[in-house]
C-alpha positions as CSV (number, residue, x, y, z in Angstrom):
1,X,-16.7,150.7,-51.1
2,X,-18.5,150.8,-47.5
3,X,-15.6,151.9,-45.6
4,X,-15.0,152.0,-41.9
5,X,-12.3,152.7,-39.2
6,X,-10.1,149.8,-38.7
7,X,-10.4,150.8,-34.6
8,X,-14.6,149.7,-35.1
9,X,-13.1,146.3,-35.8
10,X,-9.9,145.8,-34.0
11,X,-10.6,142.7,-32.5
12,X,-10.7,141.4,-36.4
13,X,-6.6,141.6,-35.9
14,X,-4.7,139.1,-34.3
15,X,-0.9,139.8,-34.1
16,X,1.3,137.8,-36.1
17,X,-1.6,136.5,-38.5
18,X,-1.6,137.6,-42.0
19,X,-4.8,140.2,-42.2
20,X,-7.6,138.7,-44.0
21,X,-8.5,142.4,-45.4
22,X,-6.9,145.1,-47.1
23,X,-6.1,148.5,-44.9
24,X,-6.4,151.8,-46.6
25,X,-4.9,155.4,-45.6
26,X,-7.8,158.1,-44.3
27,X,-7.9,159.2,-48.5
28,X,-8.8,155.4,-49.1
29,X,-5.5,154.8,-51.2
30,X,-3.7,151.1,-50.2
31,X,-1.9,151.3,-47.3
32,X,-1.0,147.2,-46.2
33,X,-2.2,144.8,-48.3
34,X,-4.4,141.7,-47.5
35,X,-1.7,138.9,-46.0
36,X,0.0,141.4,-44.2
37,X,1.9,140.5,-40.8
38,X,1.0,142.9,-37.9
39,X,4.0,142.0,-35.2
40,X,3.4,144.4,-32.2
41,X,0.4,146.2,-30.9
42,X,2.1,149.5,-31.3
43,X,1.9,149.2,-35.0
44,X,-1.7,148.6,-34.7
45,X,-2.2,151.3,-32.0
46,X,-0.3,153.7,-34.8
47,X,-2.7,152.5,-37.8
48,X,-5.6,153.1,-35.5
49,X,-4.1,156.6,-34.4
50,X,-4.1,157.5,-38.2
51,X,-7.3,156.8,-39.0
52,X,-6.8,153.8,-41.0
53,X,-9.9,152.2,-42.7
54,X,-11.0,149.2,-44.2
55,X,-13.8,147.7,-46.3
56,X,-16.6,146.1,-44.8
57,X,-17.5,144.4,-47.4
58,X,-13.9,142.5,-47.3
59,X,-15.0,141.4,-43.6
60,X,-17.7,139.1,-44.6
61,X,-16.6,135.5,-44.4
62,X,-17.6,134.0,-48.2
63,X,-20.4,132.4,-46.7
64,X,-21.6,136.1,-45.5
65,X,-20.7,137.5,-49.0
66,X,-22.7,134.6,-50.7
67,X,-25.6,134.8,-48.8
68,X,-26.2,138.7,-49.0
69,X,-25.0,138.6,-52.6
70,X,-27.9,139.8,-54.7
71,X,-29.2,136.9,-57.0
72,X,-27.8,138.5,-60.2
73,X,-24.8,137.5,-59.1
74,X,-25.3,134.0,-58.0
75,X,-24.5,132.7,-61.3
76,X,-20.9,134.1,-61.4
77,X,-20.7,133.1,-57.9
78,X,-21.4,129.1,-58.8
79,X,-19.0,129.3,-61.8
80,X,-16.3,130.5,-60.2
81,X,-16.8,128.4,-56.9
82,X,-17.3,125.2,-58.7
83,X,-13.9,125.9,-60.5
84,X,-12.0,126.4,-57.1
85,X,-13.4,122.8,-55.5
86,X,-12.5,121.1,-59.1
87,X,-9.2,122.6,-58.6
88,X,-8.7,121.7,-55.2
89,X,-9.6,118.2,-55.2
90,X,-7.4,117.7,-58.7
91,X,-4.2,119.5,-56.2
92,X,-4.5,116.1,-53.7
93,X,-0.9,115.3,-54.0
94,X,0.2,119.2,-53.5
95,X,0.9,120.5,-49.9
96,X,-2.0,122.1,-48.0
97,X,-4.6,120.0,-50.0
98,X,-6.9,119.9,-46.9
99,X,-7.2,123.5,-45.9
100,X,-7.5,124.1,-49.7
101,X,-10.1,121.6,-50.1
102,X,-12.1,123.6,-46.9
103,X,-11.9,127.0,-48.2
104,X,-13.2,125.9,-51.8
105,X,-16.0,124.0,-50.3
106,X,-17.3,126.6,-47.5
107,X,-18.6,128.7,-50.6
108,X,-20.2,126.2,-52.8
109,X,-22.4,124.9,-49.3
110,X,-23.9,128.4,-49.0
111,X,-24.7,128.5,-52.4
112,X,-26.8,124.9,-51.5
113,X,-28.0,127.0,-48.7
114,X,-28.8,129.8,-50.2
115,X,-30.8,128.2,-52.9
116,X,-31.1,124.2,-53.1
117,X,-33.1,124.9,-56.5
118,X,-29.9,126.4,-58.4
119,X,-27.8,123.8,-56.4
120,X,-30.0,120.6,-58.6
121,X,-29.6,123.2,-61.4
122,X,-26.1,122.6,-61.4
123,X,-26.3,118.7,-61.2
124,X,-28.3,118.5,-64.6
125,X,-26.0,120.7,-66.3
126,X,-23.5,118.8,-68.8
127,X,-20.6,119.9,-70.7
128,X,-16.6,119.3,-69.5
129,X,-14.5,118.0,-71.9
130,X,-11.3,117.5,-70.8
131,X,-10.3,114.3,-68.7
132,X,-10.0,115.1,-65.1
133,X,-12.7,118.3,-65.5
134,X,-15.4,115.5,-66.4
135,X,-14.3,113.7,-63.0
136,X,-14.0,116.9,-61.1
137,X,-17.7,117.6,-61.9
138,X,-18.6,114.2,-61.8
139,X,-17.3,114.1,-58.3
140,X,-18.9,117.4,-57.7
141,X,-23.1,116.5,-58.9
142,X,-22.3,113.5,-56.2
143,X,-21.2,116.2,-53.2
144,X,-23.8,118.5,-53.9
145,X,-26.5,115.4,-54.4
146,X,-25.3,114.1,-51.3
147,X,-25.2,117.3,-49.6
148,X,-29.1,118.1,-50.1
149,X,-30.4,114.5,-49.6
150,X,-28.3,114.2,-45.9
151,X,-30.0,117.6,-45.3
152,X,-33.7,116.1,-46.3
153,X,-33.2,113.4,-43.9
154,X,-32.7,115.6,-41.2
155,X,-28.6,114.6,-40.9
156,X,-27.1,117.5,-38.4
157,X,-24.9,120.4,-40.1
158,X,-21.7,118.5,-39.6
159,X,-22.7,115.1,-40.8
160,X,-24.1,116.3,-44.0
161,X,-20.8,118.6,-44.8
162,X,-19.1,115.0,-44.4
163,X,-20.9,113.8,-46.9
164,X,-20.6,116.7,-49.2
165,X,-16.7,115.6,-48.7
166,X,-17.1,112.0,-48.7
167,X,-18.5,112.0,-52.3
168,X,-16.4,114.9,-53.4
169,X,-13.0,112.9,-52.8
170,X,-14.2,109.5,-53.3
171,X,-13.0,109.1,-56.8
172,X,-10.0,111.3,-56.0
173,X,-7.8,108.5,-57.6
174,X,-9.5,108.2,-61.2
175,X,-10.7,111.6,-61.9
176,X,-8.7,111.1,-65.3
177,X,-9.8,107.9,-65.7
178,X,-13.7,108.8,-65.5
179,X,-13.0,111.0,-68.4
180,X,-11.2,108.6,-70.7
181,X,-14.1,106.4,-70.0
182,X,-16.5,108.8,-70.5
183,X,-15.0,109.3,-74.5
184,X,-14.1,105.6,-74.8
185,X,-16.7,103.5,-77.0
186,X,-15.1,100.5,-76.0
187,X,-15.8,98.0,-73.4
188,X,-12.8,99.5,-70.3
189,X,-9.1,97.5,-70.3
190,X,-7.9,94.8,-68.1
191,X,-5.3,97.9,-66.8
192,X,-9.0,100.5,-66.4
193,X,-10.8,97.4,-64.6
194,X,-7.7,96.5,-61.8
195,X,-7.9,100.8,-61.7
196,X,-11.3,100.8,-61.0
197,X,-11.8,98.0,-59.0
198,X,-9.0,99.6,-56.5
199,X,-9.8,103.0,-56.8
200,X,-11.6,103.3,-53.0
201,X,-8.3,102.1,-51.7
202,X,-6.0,103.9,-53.5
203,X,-8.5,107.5,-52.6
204,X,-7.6,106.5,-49.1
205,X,-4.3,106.5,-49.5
206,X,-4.3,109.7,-51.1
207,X,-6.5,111.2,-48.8
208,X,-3.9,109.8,-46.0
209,X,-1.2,111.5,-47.3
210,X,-2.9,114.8,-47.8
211,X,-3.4,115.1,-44.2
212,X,-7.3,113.7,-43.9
213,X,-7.3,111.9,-40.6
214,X,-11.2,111.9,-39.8
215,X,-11.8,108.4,-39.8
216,X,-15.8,108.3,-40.6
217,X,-14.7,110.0,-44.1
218,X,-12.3,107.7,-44.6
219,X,-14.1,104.7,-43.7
220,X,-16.6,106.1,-46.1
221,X,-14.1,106.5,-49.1
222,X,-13.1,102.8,-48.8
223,X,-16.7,101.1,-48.7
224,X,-18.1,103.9,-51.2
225,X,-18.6,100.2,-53.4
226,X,-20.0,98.1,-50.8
227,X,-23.7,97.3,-51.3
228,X,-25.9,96.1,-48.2
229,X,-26.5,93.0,-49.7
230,X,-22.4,92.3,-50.2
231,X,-22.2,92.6,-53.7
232,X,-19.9,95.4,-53.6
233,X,-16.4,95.7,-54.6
234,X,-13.6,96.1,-53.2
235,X,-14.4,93.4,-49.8
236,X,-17.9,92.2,-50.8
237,X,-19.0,93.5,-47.1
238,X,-22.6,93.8,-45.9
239,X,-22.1,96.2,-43.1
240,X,-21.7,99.3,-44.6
241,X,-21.3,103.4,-42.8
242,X,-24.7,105.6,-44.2
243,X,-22.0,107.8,-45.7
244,X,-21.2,105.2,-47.8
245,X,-24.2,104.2,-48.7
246,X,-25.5,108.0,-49.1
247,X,-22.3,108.7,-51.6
248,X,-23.0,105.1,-53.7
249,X,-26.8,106.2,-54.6
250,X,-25.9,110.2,-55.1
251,X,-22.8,108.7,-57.2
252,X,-25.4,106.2,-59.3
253,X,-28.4,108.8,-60.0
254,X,-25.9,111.5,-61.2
255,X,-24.2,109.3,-63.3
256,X,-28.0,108.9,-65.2
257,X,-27.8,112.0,-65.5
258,X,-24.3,112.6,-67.0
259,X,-24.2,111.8,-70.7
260,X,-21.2,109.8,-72.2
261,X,-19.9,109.5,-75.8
262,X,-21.8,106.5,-76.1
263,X,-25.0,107.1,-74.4
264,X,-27.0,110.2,-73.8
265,X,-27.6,111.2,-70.6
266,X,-31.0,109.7,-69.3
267,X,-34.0,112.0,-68.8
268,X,-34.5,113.0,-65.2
269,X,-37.6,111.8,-64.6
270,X,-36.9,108.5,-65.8
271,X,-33.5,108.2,-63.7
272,X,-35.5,109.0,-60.4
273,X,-38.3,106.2,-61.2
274,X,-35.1,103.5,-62.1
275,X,-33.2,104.0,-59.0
276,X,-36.5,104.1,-56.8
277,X,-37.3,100.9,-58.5
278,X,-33.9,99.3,-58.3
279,X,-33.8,100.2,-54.6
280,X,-37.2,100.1,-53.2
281,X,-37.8,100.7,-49.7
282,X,-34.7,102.3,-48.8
283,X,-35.2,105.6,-46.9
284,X,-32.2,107.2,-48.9
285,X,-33.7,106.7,-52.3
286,X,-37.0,108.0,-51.2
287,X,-35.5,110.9,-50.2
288,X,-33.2,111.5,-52.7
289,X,-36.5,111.0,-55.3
290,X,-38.2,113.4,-53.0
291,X,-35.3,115.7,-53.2
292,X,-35.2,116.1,-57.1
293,X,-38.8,115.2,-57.9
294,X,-39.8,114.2,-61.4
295,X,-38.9,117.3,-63.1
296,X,-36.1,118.7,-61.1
297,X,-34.2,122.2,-62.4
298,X,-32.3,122.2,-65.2
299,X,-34.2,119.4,-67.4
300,X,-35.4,120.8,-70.1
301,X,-39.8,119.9,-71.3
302,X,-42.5,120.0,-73.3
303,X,-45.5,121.9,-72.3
304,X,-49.2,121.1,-73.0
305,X,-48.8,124.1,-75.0
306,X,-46.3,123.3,-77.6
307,X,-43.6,125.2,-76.1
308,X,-40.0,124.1,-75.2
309,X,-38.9,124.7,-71.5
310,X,-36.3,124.8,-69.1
311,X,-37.6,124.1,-65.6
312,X,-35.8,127.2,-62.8
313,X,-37.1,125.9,-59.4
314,X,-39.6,123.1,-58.0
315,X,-43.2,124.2,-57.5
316,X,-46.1,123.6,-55.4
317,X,-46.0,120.0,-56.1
318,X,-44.0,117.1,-57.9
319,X,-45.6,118.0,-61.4
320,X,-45.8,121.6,-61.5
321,X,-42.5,122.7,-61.6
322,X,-41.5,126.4,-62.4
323,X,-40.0,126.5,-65.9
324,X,-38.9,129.2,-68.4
325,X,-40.1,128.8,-71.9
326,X,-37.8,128.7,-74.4
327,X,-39.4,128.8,-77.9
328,X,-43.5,128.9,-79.1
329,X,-45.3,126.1,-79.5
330,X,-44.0,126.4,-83.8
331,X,-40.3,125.7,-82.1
332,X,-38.8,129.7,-83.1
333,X,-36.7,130.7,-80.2
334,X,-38.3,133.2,-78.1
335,X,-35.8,136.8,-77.4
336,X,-35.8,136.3,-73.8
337,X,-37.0,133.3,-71.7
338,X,-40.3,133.6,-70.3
339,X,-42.0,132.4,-67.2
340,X,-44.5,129.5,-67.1
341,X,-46.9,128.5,-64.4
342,X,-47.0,124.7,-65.1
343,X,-50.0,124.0,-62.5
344,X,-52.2,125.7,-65.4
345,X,-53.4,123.0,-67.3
346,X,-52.6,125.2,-70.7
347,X,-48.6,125.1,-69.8
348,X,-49.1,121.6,-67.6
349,X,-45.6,119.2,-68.9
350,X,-46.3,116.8,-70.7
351,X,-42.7,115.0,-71.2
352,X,-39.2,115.6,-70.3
353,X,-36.9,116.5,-73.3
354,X,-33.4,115.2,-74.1
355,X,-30.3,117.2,-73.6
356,X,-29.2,117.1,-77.3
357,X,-32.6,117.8,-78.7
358,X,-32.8,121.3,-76.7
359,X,-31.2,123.6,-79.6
360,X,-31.9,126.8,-77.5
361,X,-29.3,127.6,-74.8
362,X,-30.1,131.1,-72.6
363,X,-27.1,132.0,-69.7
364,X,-27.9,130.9,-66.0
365,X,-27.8,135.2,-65.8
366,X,-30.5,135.1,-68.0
367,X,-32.7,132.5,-66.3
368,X,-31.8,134.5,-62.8
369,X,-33.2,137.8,-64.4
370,X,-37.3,136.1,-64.5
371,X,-39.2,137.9,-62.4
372,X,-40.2,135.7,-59.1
C-alpha cells in the first residue's frame, strides 16, 4: 500500500457521504471502513489530528485505476468488468438499476480507451452458455462495437457513451430469449415471434421504469428495428435517430460473429465484406469495416507459413495484422505463443480460420505477456 495522511486529501470527504476509501490508524491497522458516514467536522478534525492515513491507490476513480493498471492485469480487469455490466443490465427490474448500470459501464469504456485492440478482442470471443449470459454478451459485443465505431466517426465523448448504452439495453427485454434461440434448431414460435417483434417496446418500458428518462436513448431503444428504407419492425418508419441506426448495424455484424447451435459463427473477414456489401454507401458501415478491418483481433489464421494464429492487435495496414502463432506449420502446439510480423511475406495470412477448427486455446494473460 502507498499510504498517505488523510489531511493531504481532505477535500476527498464530504460530510454525511459514505467515504469512498478505507481509513487506517497511524500503524496502518482499519480504522473506518469504506461506506462510512462522517457527520460533523470535528470527527474529521479528530481523525486528521491522529494522523489518520489512507491508500492512494483507493482514491483513483476506476477509470484512474484502469488506465494506470499495468497490462498484465488488463485481462482480469475485462473479465471481471464484463461480468459486472452483464449483471447489471440482467438487474433492470431491481431498484437502483440506473446508477448500477453507470458504475459497471464507467470501467469497461476505459478499457475501450485504454486499448480499442483488446476491446474487438473481446467482440470475437465466444463461449456463454447459459440463457440470459448469451444475451448479456450479445448485448455487450453491440455496446462495445458501437462504442468504437461512434468514436471513428468523430461522435463527441457523450454521444458515443449513449451509444455504448443504447445498444447495451436495447434487448433488455429478451436477453433469455436470445439464448433459447441461440440453442433452438427450430424455426422460433408464434409466442418467440410476437416476443420479438415487440421487444423494442417492451425495453422502453423497462428502461421507463428503471428510472431512464434521457429521451435520445430511449427514442433509440424503440426504432433500434427501423431501417432507412422503412422496412423495419416495429412502425415500418423511414426516419430513423443515428443511434438507432448505429446500434442496428453494431447489433447485425456481431451477430456474424456470434455462433449458434445451428450455424457456426461466420469468419470475420467475410462478415465485414457481407455487411459492406448489403449496405453500401453508408458512412456507418464504412466505418465500422474500417474499424475491425479484414482480420480484426481475436480471429484466429493461417499464415503463408503453415502456422496457426491468433491475431493480438491491428497492424500497419488492413492485411498485416499482429498475430501470435499458435502451432508450426506440421499443426503441434507450440509451449508458448509466439509473435508474428504478418507484413513479411513468409508469415503474410493467407485465410481466416473457423472458431471450431482452432484446437489450441492460450489465456488472454498469456497473449498479454508477448513482447510489444
Amino acid at each position: 500500500m502507498q499510504l498517505a495522511a488523510l489531511a493531504t486529501v481532505k477535500n476527498r470527504v464530504v460530510l454525511g457521504v459514505p467515504l469512498a476509501f478505507n481509513v487506517r490508524n497511524a500503524d496502518q491497522t482499519l480504522l473506518l471502513a469504506r461506506g462510512h458516514l462522517l457527520q460533523s467536522q470535528e470527527q474529521l478534525d479528530a481523525l486528521m489530528t491522529r494522523g489518520a492515513l489512507v491508500d492512494l491507490a483507493e482514491l483513483q476513480s476506476p477509470r484512474e485505476h484502469i488506465l494506470k493498471a499495468p497490462r498484465s492485469q488488463l485481462a482480469a480487469l475485462w473479465t471481471q468488468s464484463m461480468d459486472a455490466v452483464a449483471q447489471a443490465i440482467r438487474s433492470s427490474a431491481k431498484a437502483g438499476f440506473t446508477g448500477a448500470l453507470e458504475s459497471a459501464t464507467e470501467p469497461v469504456l476505459a478499457l475501450i480507451d485504454r486499448d480499442p485492440d483488446l476491446a474487438i478482442f473481446q467482440v470475437l470471443r465466444q463461449g456463454a452458455a447459459a440463457d440470459t449470459q448469451y444475451g448479456a454478451k450479445r448485448s455487450m459485443h453491440s455496446a462495445i462495437t458501437s462504442q468504437l465505431v461512434a468514436l471513428r466517426m468523430g461522435w463527441a465523448p457523450e454521444d458515443a457513451e449513449r451509444a455504448f448504452k443504447v445498444a447495451l439495453t436495447m434487448n433488455i427485454s429478451m436477453l433469455e430469449l436470445q439464448g433459447q434461440l441461440s440453442r433452438q434448431n427450430v424455426a422460433p414460435t408464434l409466442e418467440q415471434r410476437q416476443a420479438l417483434q415487440t421487444h423494442p417496446m417492451r425495453s422502453v418500458q423497462m428502461l421507463e421504469l428503471a428510472g431512464v428518462t434521457d429521451s435520445a436513448w430511449l427514442q433509440a431503444v424503440l426504432q433500434h428495428h427501423e431501417n432507412e428504407n422503412g422496412t423495419g419492425y416495429p412502425s415500418g418508419r423511414s426516419d430513423v435517430s443515428d443511434l438507432a441506426s448505429l446500434a442496428r448495424r453494431a447489433d447485425v455484424y456481431t451477430a456474424k460473429l456470434s455462433s449458434r447451435s445451428n450455424r457456426d459463427a461466420m469468419a470475420a473477414d467475410i462478415a465485414g465484406r457481407q455487411i459492406f456489401m448489403d449496405d453500401p454507401g453508408h458512412p456507418m458501415t464504412a466505418a465500422l469495416v474500417k474499424e475491425f478491418g479484414i482480420y480484426p483481433p481475436g480471429c484466429h489464421v493461417r499464415l503463408a507459413s503453415g502456422e496457426l494464429a491468433i491475431v493480438v492487435a491491428r497492424g500497419k495496414t488492413i492485411t498485416t495484422p499482429i498475430v501470435a502463432c499458435l502451432s508450426n506449420p506440421r499443426g503441434a502446439p507450440l509451449p508458448q505463443p509466439v509473435r508474428r510480423d504478418t507484413s513479411d511475406r513468409a508469415y503474410a495470412v493467407e485465410a481466416v480460420v473457423g472458431e471450431r477448427s482452432v484446437t489450441v486455446r492460450p489465456t488472454l494473460e498469456q497473449l498479454l505477456a508477448l513482447p510489444a
